[in-house]
BAGUZA-375275 format. One record per atom (N, C-alpha, C): atom name; residue number from 1; x, y, z. Coordinates in Angstrom, 1 decimal. Layout:
BEGIN
+-------+------+--------+--------+--------+
: filum : zaba :      X :      Y :      Z :
+-------+------+--------+--------+--------+
:    CA :  NUM :      X :      Y :      Z :
...
+-------+------+--------+--------+--------+
***
This chain:
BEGIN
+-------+------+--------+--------+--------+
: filum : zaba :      X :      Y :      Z :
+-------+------+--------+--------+--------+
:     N :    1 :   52.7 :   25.6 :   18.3 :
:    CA :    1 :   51.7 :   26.6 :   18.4 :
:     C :    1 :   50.4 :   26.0 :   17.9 :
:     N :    2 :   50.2 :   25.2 :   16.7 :
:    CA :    2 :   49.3 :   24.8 :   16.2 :
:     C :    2 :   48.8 :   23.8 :   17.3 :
:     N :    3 :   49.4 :   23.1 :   18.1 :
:    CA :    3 :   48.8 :   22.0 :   18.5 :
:     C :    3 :   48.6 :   22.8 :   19.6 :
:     N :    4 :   48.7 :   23.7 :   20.8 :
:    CA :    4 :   48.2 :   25.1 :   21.8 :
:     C :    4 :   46.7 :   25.2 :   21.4 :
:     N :    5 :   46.9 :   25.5 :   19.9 :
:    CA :    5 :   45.6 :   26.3 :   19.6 :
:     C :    5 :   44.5 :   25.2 :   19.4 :
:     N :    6 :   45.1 :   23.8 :   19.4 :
:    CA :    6 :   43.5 :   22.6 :   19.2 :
:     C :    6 :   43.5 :   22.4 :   20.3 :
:     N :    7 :   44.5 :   22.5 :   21.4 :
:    CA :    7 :   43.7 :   22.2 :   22.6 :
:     C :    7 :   43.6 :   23.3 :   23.7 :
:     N :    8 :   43.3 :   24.0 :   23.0 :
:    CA :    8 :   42.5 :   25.5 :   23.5 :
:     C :    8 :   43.3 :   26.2 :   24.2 :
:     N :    9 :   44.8 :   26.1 :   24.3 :
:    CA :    9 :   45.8 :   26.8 :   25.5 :
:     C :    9 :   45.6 :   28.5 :   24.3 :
:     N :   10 :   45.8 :   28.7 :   23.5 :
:    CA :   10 :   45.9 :   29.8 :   22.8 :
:     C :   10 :   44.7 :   30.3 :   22.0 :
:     N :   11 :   44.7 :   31.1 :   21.4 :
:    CA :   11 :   43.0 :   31.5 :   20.5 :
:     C :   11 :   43.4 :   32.0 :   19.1 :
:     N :   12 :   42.8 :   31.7 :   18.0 :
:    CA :   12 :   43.1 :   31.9 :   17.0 :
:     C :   12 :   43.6 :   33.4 :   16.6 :
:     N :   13 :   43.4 :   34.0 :   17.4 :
:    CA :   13 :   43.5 :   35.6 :   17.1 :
:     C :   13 :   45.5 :   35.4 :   17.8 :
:     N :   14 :   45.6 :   34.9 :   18.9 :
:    CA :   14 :   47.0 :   35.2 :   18.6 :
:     C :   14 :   47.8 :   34.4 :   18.0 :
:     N :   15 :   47.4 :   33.0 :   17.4 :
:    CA :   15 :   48.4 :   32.5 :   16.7 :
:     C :   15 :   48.4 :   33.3 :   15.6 :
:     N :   16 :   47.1 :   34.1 :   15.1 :
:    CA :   16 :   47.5 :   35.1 :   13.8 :
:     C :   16 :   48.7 :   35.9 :   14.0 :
:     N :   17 :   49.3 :   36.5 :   15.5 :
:    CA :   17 :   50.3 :   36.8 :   15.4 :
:     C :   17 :   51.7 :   36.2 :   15.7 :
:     N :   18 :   51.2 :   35.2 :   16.1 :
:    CA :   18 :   52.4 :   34.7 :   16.7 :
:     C :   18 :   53.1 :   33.6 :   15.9 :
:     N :   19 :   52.7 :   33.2 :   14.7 :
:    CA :   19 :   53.3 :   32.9 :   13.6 :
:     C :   19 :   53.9 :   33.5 :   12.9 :
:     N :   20 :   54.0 :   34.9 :   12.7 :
:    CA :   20 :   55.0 :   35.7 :   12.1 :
:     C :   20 :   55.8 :   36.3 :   13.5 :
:     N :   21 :   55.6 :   36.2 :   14.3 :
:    CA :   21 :   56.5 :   36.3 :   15.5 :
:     C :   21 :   57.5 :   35.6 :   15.9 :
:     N :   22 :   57.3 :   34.1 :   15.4 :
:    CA :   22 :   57.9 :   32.6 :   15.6 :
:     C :   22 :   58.9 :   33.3 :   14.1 :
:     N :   23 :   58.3 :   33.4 :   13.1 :
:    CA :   23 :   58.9 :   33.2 :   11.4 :
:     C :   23 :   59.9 :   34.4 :   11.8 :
:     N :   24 :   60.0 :   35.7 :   12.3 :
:    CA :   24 :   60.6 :   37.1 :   12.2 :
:     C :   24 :   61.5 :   36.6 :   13.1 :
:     N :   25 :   61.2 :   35.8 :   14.3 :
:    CA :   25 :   62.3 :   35.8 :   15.1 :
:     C :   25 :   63.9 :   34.7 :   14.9 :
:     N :   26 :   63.0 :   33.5 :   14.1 :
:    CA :   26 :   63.8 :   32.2 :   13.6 :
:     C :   26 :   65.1 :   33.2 :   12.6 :
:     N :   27 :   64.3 :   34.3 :   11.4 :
:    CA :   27 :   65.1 :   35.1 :   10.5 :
:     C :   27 :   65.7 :   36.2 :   10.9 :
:     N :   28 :   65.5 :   36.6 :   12.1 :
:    CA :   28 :   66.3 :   37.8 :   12.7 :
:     C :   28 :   65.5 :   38.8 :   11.5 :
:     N :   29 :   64.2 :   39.0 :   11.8 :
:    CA :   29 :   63.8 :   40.1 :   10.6 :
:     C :   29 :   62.8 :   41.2 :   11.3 :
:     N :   30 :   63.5 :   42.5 :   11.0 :
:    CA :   30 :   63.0 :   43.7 :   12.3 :
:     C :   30 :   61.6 :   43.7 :   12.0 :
:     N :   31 :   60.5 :   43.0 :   11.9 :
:    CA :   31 :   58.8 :   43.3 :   11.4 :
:     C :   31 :   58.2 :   43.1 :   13.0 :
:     N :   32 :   57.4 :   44.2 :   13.0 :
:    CA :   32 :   56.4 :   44.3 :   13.9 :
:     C :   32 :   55.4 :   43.2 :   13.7 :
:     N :   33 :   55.1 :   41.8 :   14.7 :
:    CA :   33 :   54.3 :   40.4 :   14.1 :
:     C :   33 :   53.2 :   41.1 :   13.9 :
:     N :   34 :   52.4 :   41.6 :   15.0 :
:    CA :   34 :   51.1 :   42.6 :   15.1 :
:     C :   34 :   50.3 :   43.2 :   13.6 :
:     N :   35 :   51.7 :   44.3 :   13.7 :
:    CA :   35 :   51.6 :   45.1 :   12.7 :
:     C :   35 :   51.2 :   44.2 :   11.0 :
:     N :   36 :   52.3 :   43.1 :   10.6 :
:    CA :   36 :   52.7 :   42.3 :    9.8 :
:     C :   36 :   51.0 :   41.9 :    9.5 :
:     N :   37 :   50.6 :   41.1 :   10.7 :
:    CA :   37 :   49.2 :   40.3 :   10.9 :
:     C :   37 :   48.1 :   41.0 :   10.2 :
:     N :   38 :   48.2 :   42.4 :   10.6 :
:    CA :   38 :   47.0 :   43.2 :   10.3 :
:     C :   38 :   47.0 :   43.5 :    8.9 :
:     N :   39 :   48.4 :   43.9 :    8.8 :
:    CA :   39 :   48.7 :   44.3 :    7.4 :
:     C :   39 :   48.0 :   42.6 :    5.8 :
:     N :   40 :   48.3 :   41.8 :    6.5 :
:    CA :   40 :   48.7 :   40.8 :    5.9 :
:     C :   40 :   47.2 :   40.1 :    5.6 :
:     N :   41 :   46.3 :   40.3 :    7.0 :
:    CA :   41 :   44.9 :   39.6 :    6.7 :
:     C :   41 :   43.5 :   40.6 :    5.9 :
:     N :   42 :   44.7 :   42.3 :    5.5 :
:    CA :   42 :   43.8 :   42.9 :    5.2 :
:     C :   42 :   43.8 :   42.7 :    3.5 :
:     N :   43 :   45.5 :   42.9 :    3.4 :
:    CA :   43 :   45.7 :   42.6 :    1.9 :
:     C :   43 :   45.4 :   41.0 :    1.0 :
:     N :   44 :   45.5 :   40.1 :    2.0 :
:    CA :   44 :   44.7 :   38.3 :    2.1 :
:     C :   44 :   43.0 :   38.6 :    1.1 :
:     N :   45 :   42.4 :   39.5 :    2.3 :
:    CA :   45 :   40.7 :   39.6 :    1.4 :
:     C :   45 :   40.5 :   40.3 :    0.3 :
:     N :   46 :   41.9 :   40.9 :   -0.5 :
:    CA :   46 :   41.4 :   42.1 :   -1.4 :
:     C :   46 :   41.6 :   41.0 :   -2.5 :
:     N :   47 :   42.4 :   39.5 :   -2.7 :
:    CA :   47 :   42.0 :   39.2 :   -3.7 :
:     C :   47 :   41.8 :   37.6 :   -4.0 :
:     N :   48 :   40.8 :   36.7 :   -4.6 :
:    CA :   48 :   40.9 :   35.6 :   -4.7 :
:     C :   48 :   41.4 :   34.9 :   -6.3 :
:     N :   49 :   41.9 :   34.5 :   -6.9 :
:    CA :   49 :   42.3 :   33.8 :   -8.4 :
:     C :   49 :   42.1 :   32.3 :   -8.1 :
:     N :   50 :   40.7 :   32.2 :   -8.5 :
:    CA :   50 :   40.3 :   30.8 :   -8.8 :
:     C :   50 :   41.0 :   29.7 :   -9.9 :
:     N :   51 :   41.3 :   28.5 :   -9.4 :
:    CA :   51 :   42.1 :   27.8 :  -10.6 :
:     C :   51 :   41.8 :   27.5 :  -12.2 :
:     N :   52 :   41.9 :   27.6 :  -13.1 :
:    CA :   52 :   41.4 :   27.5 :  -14.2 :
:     C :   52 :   41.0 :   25.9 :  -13.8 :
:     N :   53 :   39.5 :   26.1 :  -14.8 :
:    CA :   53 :   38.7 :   24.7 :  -14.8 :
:     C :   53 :   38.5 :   24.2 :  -13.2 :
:     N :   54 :   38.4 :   25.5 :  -12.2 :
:    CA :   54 :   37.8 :   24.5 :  -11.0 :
:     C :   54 :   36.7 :   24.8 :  -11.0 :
:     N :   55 :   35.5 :   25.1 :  -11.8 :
:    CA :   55 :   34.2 :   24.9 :  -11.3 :
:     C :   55 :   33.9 :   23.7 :  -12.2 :
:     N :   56 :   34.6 :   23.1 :  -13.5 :
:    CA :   56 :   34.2 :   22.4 :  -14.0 :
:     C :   56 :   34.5 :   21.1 :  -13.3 :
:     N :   57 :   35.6 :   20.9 :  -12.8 :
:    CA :   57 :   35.8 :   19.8 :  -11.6 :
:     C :   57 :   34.9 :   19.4 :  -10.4 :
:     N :   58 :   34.7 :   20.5 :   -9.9 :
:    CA :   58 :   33.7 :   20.8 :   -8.8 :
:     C :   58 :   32.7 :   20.1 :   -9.4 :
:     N :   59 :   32.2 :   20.8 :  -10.3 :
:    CA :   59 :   30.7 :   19.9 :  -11.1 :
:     C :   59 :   30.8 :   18.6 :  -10.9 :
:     N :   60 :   31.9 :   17.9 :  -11.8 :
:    CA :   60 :   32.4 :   16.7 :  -12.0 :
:     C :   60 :   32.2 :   16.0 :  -10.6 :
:     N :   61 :   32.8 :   16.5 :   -9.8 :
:    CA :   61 :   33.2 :   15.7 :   -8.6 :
:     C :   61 :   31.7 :   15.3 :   -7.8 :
:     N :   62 :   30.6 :   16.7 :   -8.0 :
:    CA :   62 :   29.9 :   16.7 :   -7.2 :
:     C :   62 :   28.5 :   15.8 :   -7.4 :
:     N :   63 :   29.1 :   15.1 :   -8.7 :
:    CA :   63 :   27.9 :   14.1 :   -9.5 :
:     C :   63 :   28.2 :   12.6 :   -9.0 :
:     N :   64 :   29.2 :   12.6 :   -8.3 :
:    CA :   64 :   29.7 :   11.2 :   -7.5 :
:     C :   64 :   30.1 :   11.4 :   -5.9 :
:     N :   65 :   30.3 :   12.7 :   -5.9 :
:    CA :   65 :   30.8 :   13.1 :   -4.2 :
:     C :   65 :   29.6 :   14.2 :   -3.6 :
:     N :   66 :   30.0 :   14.3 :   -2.2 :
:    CA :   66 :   29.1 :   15.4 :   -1.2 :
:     C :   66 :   30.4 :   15.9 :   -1.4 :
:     N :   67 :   30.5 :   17.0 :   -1.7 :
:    CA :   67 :   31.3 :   18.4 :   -1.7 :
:     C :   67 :   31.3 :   19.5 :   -0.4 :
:     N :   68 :   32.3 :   19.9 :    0.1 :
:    CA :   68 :   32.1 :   21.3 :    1.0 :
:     C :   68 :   33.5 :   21.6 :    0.8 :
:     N :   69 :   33.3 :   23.1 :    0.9 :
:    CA :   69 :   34.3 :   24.0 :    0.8 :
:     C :   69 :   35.2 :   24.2 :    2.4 :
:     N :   70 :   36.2 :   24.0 :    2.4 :
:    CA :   70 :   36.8 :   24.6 :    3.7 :
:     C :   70 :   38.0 :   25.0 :    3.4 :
:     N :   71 :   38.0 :   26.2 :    5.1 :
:    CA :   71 :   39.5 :   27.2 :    4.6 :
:     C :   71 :   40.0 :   27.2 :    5.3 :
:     N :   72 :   40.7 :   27.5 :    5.6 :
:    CA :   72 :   42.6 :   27.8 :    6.5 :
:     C :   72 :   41.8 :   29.4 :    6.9 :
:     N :   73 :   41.1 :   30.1 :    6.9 :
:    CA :   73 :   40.8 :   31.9 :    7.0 :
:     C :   73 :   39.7 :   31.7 :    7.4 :
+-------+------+--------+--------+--------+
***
């Protein structure tokens, strides 16, 4: 699925479902993937828990490194 989606056969919007589609179907588990997806990227934004001491590392790092942030979302 992942490797569809870099070479453009699929669009990020349905691997969002079709990964719990793939996961529900491998476990025989009755979840609507759709439903699951929506549910799942709404309750995803309501919370972040930063690691203790990561902005002091960040600092650290960014006195010897170019730094950028990237996400999986």
């Amino acid at each position: 699925m992942w490797r569809l989606l870099e070479q453009g056969k699929i669009t990020t919007k349905e691997v969002m479902v079709q990964r719990f589609e793939e996961l529900f179907d491998l476990f025989h588990i009755p979840i609507h993937p759709q439903s699951f997806s929506d549910d799942y990227m709404a309750f995803l934004s309501l919370g972040a828990y930063p690691m203790k001491d990561a902005i002091t590392v960040l600092e650290q790092l960014s006195k010897h490194y170019h730094c950028v942030l990237v996400t999986n979302g």
